[in-house]
C-alpha positions, 0 to 999 in steps of 0.5 A: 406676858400679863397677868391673868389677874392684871386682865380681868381687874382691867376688864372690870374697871372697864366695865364699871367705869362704862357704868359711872359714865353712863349715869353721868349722862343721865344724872335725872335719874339717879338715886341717891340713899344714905347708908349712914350719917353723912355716907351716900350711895347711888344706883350708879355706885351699886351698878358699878359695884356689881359688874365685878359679881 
């Protein structure tokens, strides 16, 4: 037997990672800010980010 919490972290690493894939076919459209000195974050980041909310 899983653990429900094995199942859902599985399901939400599917999910952002169905995110990051999709960026990665499109890389004409990503966005790139910078957070702060030398530490990058992209529209595909926060997108993968936000699957688990």
């Amino acid at each position: 037997m899983k653990s429900p919490y094995i199942t859902v972290a599985v399901k939400v690493a599917r999910r952002a990672a169905q995110e990051l894939t999709r960026a990665a076919t499109s890389l004409d459209t990503l966005e790139v800010e910078n957070k702060s000195a030398n530490d990058f974050v992209t529209n595909a980041d926060r997108a993968a980010e936000a699957v688990h909310r």
